[in-house]
BATOR-360532 format. One record per residue: x negated, y, z of N, C-alpha, C in turn; residue in one letter; residue number from 1. Coordinates in nm, 3 decimals, padded with zeros to 5 digits, always signed. Layout:
BEGIN
> X | Y | Z | X | Y | Z | X | Y | Z | A | NUM
...
//
This chain:
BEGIN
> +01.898 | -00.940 | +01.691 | +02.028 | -00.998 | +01.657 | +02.108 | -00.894 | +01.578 | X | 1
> +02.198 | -00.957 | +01.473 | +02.245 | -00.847 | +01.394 | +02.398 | -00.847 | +01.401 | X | 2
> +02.446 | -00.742 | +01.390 | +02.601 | -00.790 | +01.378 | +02.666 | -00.865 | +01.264 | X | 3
> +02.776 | -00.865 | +01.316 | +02.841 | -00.929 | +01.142 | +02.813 | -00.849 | +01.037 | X | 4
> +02.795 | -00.911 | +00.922 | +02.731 | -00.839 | +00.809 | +02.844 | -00.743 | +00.729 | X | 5
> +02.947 | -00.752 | +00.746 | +03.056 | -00.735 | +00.710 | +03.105 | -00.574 | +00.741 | X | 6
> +02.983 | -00.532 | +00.874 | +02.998 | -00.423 | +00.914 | +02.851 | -00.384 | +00.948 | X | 7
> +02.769 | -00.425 | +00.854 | +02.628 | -00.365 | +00.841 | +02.612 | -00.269 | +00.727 | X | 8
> +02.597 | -00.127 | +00.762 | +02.579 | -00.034 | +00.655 | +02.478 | -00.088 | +00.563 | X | 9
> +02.464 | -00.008 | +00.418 | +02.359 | -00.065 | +00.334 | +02.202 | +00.043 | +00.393 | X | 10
> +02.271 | +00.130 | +00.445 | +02.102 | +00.170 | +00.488 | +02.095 | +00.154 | +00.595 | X | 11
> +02.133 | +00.039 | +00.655 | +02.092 | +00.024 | +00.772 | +02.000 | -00.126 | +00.721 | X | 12
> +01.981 | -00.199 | +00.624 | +01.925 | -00.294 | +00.598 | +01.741 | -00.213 | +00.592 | X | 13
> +01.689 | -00.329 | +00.557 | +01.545 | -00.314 | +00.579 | +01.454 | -00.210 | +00.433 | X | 14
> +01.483 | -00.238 | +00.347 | +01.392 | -00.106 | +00.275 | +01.472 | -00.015 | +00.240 | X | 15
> +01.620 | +00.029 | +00.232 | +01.694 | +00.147 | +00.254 | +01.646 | +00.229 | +00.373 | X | 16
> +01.620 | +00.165 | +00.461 | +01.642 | +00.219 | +00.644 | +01.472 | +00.307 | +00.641 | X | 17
> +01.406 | +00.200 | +00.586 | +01.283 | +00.229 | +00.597 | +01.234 | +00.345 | +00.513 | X | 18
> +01.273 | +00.349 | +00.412 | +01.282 | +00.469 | +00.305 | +01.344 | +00.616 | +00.390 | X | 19
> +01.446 | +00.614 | +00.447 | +01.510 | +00.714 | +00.537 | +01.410 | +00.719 | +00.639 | X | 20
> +01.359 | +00.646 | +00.737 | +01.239 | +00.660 | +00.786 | +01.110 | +00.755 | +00.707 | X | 21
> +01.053 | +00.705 | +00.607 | +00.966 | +00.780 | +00.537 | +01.004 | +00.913 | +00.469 | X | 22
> +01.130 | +00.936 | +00.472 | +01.120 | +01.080 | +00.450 | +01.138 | +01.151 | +00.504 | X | 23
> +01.229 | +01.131 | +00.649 | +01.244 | +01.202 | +00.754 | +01.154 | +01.245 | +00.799 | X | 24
> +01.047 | +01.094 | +00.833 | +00.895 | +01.142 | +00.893 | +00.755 | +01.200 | +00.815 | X | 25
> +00.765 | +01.214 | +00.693 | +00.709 | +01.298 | +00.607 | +00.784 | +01.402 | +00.641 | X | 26
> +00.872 | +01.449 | +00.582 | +00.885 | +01.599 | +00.613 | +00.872 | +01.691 | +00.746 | X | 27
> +00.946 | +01.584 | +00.839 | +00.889 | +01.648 | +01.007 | +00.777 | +01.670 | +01.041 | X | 28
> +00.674 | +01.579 | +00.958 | +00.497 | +01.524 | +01.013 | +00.443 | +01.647 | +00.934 | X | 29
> +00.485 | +01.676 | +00.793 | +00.436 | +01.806 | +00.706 | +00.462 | +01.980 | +00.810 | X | 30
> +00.579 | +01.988 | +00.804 | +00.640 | +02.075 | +00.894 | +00.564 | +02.117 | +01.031 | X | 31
> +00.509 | +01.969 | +01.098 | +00.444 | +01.997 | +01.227 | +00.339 | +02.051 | +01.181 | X | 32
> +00.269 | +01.978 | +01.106 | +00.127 | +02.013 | +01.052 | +00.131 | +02.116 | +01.032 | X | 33
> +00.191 | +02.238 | +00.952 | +00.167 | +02.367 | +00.899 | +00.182 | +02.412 | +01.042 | X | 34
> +00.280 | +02.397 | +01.103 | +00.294 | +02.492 | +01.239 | +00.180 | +02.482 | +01.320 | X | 35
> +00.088 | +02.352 | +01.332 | +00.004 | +02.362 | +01.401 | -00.118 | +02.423 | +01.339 | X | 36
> -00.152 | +02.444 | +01.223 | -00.211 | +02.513 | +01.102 | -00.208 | +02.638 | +01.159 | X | 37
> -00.096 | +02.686 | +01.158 | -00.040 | +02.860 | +01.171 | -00.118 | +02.867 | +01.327 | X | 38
> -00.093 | +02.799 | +01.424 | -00.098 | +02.806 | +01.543 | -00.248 | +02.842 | +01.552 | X | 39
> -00.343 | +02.765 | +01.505 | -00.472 | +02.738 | +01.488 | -00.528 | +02.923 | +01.459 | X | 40
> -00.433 | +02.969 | +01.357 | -00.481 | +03.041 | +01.262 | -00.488 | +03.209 | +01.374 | X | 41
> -00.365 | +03.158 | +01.467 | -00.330 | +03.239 | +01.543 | -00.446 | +03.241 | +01.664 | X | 42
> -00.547 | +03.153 | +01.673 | -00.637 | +03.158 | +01.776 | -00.709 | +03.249 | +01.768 | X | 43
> -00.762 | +03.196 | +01.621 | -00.859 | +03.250 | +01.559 | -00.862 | +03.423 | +01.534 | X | 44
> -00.748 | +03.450 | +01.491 | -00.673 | +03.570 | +01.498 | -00.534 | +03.623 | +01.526 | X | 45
> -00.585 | +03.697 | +01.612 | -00.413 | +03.762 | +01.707 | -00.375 | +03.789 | +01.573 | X | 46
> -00.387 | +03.911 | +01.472 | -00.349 | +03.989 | +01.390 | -00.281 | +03.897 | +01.267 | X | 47
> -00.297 | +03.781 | +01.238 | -00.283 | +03.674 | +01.148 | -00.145 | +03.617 | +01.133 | X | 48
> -00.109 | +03.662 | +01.012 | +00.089 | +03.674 | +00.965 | +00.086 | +03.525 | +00.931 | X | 49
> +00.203 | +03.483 | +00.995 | +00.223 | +03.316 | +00.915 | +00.309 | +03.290 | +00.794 | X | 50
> +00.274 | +03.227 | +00.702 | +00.371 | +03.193 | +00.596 | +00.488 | +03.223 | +00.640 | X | 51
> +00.570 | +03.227 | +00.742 | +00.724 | +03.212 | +00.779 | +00.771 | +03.327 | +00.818 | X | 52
> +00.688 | +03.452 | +00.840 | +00.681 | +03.626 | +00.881 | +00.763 | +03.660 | +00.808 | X | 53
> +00.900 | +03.635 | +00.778 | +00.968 | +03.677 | +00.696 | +01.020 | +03.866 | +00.746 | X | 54
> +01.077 | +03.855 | +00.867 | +01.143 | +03.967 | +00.895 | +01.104 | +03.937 | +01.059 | X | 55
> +01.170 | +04.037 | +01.146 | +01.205 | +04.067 | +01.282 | +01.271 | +03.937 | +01.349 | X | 56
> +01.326 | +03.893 | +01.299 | +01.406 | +03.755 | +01.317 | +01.367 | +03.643 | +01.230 | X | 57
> +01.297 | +03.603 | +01.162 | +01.261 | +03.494 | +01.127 | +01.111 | +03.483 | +01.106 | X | 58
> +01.079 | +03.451 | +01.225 | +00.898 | +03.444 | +01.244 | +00.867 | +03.325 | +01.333 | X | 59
> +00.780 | +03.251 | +01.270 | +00.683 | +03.189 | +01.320 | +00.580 | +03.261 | +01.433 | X | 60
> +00.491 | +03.352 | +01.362 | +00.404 | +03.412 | +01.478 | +00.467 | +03.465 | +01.624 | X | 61
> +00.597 | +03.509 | +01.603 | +00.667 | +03.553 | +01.702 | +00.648 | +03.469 | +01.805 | X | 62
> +00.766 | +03.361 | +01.731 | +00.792 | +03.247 | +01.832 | +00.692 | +03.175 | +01.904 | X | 63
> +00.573 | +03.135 | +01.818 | +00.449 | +03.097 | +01.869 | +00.402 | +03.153 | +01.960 | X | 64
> +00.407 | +03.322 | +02.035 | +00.387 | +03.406 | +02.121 | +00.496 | +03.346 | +02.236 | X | 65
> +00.587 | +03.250 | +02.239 | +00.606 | +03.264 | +02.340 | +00.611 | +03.167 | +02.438 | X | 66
> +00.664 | +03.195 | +02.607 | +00.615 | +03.043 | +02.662 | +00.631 | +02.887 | +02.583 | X | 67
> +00.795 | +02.890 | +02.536 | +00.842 | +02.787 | +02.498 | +00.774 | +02.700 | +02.424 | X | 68
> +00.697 | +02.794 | +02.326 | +00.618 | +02.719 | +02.192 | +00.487 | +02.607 | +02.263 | X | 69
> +00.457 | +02.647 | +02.400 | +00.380 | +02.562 | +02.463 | +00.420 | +02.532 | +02.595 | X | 70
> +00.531 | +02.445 | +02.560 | +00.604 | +02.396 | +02.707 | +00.516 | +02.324 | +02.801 | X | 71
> +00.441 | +02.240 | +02.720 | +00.335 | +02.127 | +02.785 | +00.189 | +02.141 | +02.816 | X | 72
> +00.193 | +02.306 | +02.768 | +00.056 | +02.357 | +02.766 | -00.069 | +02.361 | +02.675 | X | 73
> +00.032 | +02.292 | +02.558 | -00.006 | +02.288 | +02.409 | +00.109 | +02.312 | +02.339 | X | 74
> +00.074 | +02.367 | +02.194 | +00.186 | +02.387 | +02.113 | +00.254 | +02.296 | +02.087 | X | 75
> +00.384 | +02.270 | +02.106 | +00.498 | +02.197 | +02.069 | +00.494 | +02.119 | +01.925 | X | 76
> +00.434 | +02.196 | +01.845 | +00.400 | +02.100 | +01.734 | +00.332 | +01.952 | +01.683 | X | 77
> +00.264 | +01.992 | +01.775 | +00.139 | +01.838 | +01.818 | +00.221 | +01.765 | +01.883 | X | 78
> +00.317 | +01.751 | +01.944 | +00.391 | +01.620 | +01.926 | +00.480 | +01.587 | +01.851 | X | 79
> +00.495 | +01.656 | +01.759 | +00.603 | +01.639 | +01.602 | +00.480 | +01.542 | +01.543 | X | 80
> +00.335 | +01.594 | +01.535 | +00.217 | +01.510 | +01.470 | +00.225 | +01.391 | +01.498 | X | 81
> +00.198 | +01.337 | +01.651 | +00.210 | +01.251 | +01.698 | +00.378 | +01.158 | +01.634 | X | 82
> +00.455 | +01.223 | +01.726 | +00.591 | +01.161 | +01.702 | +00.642 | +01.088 | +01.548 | X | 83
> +00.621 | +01.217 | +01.453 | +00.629 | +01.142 | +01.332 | +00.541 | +01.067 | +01.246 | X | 84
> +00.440 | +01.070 | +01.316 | +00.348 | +00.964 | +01.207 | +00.412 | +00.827 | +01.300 | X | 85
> +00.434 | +00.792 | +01.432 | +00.502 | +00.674 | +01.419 | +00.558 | +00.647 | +01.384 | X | 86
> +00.694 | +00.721 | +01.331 | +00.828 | +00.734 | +01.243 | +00.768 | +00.671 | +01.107 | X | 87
> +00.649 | +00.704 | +01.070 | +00.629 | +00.668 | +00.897 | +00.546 | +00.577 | +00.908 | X | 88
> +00.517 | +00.539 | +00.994 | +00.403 | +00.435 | +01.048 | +00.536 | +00.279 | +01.091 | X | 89
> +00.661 | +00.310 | +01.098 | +00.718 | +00.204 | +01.131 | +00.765 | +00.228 | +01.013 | X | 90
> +00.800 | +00.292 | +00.888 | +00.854 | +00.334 | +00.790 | +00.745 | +00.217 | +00.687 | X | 91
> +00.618 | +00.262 | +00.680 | +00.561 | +00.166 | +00.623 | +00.509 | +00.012 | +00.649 | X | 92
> +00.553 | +00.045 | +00.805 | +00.611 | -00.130 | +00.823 | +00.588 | -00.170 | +00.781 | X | 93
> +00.763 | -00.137 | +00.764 | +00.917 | -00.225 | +00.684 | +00.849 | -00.255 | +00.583 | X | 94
> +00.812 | -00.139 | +00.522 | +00.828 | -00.121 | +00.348 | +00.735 | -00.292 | +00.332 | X | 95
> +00.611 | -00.267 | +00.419 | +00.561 | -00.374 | +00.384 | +00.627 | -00.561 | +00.439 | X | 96
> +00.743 | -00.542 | +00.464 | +00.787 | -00.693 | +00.502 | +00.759 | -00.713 | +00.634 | X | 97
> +00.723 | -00.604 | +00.769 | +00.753 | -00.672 | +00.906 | +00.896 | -00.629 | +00.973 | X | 98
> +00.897 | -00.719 | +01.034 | +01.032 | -00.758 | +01.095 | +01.036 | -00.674 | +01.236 | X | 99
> +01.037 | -00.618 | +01.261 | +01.004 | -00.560 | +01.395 | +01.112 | -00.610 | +01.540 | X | 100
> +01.078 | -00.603 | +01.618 | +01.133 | -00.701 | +01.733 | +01.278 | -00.561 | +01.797 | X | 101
> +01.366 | -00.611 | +01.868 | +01.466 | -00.557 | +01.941 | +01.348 | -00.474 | +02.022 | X | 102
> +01.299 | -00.507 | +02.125 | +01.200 | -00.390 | +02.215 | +01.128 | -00.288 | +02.135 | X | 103
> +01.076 | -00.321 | +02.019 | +01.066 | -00.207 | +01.920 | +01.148 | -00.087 | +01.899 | X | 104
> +01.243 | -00.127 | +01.881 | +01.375 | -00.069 | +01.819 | +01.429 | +00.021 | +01.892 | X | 105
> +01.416 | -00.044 | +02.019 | +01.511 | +00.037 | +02.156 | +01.388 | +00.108 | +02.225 | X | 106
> +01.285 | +00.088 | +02.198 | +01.144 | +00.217 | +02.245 | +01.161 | +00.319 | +02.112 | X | 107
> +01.171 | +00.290 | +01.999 | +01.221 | +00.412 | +01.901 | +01.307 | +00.509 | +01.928 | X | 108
> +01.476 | +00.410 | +01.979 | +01.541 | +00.480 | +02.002 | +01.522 | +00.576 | +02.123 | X | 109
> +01.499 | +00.503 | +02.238 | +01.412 | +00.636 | +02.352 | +01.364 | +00.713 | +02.285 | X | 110
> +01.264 | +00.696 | +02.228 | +01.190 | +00.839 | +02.175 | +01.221 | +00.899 | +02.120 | X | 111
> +01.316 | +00.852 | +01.994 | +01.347 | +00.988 | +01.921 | +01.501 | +01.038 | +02.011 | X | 112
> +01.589 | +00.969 | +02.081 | +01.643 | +01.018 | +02.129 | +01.603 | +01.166 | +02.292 | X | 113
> +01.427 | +01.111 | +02.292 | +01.394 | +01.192 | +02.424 | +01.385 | +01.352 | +02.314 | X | 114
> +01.313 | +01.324 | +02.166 | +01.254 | +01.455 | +02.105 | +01.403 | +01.511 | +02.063 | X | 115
> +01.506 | +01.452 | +01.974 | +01.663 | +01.537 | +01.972 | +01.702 | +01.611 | +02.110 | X | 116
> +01.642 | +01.549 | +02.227 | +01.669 | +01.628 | +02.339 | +01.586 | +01.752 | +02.338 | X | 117
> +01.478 | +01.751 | +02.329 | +01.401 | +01.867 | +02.359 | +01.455 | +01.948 | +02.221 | X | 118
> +01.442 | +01.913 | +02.104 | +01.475 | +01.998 | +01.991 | +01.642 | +02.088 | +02.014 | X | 119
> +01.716 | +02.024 | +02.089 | +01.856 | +02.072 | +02.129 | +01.765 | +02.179 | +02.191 | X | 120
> +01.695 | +02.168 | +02.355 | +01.617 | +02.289 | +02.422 | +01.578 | +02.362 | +02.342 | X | 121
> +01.471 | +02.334 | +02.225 | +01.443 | +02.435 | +02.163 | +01.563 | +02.553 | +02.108 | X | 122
> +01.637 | +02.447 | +02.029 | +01.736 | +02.526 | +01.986 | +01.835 | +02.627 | +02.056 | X | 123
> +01.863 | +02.620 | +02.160 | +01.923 | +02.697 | +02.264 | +01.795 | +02.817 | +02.275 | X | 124
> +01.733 | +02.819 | +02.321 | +01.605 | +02.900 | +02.340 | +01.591 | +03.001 | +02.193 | X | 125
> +01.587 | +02.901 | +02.098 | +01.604 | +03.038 | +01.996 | +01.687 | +03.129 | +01.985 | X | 126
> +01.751 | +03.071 | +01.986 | +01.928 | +03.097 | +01.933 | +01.927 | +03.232 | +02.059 | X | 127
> +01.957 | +03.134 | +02.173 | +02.032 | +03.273 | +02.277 | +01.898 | +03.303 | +02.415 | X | 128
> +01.770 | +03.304 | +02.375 | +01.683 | +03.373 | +02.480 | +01.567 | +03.426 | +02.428 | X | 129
> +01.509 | +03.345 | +02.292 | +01.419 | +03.421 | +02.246 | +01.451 | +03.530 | +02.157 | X | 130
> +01.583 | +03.480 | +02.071 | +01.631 | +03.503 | +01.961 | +01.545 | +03.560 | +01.835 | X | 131
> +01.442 | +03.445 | +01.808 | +01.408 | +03.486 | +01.697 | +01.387 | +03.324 | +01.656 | X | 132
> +01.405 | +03.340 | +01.467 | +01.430 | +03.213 | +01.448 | +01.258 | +03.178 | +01.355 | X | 133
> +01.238 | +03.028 | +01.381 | +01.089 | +02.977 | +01.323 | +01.157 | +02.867 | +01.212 | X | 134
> +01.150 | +02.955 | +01.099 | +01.128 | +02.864 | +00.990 | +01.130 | +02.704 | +00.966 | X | 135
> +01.005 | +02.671 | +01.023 | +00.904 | +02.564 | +00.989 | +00.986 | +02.457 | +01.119 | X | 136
> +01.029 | +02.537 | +01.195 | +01.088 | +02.460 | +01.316 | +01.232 | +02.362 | +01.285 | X | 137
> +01.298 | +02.515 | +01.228 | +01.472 | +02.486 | +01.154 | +01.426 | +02.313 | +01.074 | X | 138
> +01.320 | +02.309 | +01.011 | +01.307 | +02.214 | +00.926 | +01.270 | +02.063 | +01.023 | X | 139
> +01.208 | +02.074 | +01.116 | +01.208 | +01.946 | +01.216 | +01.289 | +01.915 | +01.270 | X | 140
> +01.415 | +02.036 | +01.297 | +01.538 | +02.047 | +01.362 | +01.658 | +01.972 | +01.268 | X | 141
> +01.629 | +01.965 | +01.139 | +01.687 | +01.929 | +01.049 | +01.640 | +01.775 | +00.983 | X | 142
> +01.526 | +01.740 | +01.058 | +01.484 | +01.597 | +01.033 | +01.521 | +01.480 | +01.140 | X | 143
> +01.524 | +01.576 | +01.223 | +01.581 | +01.532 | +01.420 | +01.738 | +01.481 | +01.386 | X | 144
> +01.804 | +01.552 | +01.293 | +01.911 | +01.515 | +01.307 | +01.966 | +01.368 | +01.260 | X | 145
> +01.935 | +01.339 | +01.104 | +01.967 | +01.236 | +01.030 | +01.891 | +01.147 | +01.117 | X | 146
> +01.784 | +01.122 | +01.153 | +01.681 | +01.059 | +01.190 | +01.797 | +00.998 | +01.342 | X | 147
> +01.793 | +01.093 | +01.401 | +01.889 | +01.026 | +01.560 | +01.985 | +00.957 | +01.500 | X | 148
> +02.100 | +01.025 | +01.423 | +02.234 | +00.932 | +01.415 | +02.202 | +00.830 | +01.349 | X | 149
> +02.141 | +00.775 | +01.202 | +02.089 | +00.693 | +01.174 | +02.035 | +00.598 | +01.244 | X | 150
> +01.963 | +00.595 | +01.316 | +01.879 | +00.513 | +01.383 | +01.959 | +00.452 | +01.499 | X | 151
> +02.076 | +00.567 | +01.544 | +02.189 | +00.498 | +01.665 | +02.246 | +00.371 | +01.577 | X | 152
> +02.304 | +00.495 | +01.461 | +02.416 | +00.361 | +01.397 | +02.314 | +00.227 | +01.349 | X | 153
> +02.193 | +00.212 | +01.334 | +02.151 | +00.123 | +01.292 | +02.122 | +00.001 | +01.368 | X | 154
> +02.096 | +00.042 | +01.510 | +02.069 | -00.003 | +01.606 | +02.175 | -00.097 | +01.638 | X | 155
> +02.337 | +00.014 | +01.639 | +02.458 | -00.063 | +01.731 | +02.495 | -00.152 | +01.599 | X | 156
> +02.454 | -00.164 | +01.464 | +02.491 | -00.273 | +01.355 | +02.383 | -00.366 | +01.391 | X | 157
> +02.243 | -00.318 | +01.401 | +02.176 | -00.471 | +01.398 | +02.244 | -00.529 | +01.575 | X | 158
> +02.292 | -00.509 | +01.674 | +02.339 | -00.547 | +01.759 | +02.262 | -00.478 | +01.866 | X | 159
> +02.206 | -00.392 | +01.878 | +02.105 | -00.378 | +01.983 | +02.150 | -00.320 | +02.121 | X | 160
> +02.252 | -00.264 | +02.078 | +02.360 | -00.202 | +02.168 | +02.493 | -00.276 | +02.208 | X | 161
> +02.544 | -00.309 | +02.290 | +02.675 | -00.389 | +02.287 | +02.821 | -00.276 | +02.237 | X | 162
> +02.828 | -00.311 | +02.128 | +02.939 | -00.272 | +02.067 | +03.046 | -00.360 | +01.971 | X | 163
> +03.166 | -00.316 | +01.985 | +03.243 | -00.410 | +01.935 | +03.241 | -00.395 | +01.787 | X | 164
> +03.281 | -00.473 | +01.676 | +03.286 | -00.465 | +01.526 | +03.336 | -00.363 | +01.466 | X | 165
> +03.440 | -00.331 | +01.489 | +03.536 | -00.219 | +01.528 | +03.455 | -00.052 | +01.529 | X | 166
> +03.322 | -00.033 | +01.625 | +03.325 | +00.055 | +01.733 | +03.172 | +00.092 | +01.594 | X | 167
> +03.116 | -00.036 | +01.563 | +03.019 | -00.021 | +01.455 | +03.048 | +00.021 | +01.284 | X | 168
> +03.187 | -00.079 | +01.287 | +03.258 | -00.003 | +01.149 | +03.267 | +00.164 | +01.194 | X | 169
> +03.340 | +00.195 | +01.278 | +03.388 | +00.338 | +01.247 | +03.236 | +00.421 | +01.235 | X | 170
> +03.128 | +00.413 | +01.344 | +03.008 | +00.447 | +01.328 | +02.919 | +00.458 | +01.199 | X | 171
> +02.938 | +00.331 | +01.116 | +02.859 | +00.320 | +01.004 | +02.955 | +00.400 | +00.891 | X | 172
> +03.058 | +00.405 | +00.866 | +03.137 | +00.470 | +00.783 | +03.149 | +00.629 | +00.795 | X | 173
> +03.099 | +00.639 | +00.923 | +03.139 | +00.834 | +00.959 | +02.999 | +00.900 | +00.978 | X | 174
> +02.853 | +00.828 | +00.975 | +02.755 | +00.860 | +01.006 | +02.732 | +00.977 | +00.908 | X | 175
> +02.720 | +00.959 | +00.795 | +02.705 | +01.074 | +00.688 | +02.823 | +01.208 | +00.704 | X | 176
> +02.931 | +01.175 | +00.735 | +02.991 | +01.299 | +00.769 | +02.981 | +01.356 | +00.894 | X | 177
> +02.947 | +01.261 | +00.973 | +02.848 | +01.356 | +01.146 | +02.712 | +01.395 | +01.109 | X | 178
> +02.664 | +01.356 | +00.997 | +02.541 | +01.446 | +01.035 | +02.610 | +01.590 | +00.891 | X | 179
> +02.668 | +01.553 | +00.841 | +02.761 | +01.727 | +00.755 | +02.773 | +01.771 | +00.874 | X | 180
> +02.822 | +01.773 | +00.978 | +02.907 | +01.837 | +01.076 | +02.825 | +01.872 | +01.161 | X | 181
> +02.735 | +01.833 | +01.223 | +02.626 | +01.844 | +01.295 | +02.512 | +01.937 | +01.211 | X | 182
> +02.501 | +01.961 | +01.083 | +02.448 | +02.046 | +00.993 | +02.550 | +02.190 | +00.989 | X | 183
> +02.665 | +02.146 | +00.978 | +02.733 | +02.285 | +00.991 | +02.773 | +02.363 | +01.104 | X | 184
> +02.746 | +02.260 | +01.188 | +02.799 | +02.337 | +01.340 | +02.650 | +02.407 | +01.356 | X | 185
> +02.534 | +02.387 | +01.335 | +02.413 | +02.411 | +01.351 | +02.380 | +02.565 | +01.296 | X | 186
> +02.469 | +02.530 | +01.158 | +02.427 | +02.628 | +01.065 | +02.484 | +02.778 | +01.122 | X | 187
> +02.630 | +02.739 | +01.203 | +02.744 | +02.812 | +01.199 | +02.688 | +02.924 | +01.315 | X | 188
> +02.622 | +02.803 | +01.437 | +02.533 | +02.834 | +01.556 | +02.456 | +03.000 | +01.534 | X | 189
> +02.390 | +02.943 | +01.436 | +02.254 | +03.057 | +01.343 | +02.336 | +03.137 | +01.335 | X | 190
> +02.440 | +03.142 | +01.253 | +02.510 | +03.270 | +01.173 | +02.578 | +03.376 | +01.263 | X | 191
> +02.647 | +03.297 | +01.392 | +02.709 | +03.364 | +01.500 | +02.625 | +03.442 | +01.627 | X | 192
> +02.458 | +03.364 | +01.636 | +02.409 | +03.426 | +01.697 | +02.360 | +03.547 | +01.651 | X | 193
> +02.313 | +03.564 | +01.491 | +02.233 | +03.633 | +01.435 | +02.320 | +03.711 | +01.312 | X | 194
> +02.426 | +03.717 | +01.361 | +02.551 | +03.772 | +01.192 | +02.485 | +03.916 | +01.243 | X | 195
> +02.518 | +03.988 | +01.315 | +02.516 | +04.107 | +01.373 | +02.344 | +04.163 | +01.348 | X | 196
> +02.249 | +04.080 | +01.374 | +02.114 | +04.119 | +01.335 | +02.083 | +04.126 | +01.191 | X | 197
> +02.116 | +04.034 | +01.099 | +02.137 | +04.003 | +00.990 | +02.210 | +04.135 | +00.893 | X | 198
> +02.291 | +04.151 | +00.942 | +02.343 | +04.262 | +00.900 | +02.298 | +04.389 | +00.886 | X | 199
> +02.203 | +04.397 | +00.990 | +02.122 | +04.538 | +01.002 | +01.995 | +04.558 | +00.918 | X | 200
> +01.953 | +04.466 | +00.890 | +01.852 | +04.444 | +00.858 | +01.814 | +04.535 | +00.728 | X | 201
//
């Protein structure tokens, strides 16, 4: 069921939405892939620098060394694999003309709302316990974002959520400047944990 149209964003319609789908989940699904690449590379050899070895603070291999990177007892990346090929897998749907059902929609939203949860964990964990930052990660962290608010506001316009007209206008009109803000508070995050390391360098 959809709301009044009157307060249906234009990318919240069906091959706009779906297009935002396919690039979100291309770039997250690319992103996982190299990390799990690197990870691989790291089996094979302890000694083995990853594309992202930039400095003391911005490493892949680092981070990969530590518990977090295998919360589940596999690297964290392999479910970015998983996760986003459904993302582009409902992405090419659309593209192709299916209609996908409300229970669809609201099992999406669980999920990507369960992975913005863990990616918040991650992010705390870099930031203030591991403190070293992964590249390749920042970039899934940065696909997590558009991808959640989008997909809320799309949800509470096609109706999936009980919200008033009102509650969906302000949502669909401010979505692009919450995810600016949610990009800069993110960014600001980085700079305040790491101004002082950064500096030394």
């Amino acid at each position: 069921m959809t709301n009044d149209q009157t307060v249906l964003p234009s990318f919240a319609r069906q091959r706009p939405f779906a297009l935002i789908l396919l690039v979100t989940g291309v770039i997250g699904w690319v992103a996982s892939g190299i990390l799990v690449l690197e990870r691989l590379a790291l089996y094979e050899d302890a000694e083995h620098v990853t594309t992202c070895d930039l400095n003391a603070l911005v490493s892949c291999g680092k981070v990969m060394g530590t518990w977090q990177s295998e919360l589940f007892g596999f690297p964290n990346p392999l479910i970015g694999i998983v996760a986003f090929a459904v993302v582009i897998t409902t992405a090419m749907a659309m593209l192709s003309g299916a209609r996908l059902g409300d229970w669809y929609w609201a099992g999406l939203q669980a999920g990507v709302t369960v992975g913005l949860l863990f990616i918040i964990w991650l992010w705390y964990q870099a930031l203030f316990v591991i403190h070293i930052l992964c590249l390749y990660c920042m970039v899934v962290w940065a696909m997590m974002i558009p991808l959640f608010i989008l997909l809320t506001v799309r949800n509470l316009a096609h109706g999936l959520f009980p919200a008033s007209p009102a509650v969906v206008r302000f949502a669909s009109q401010w979505a692009g400047t919450l995810i600016a803000v949610v990009y800069v508070a993110v960014a600001v995050s980085v700079f305040l944990s790491f101004s002082s390391d950064f500096t030394s360098l």
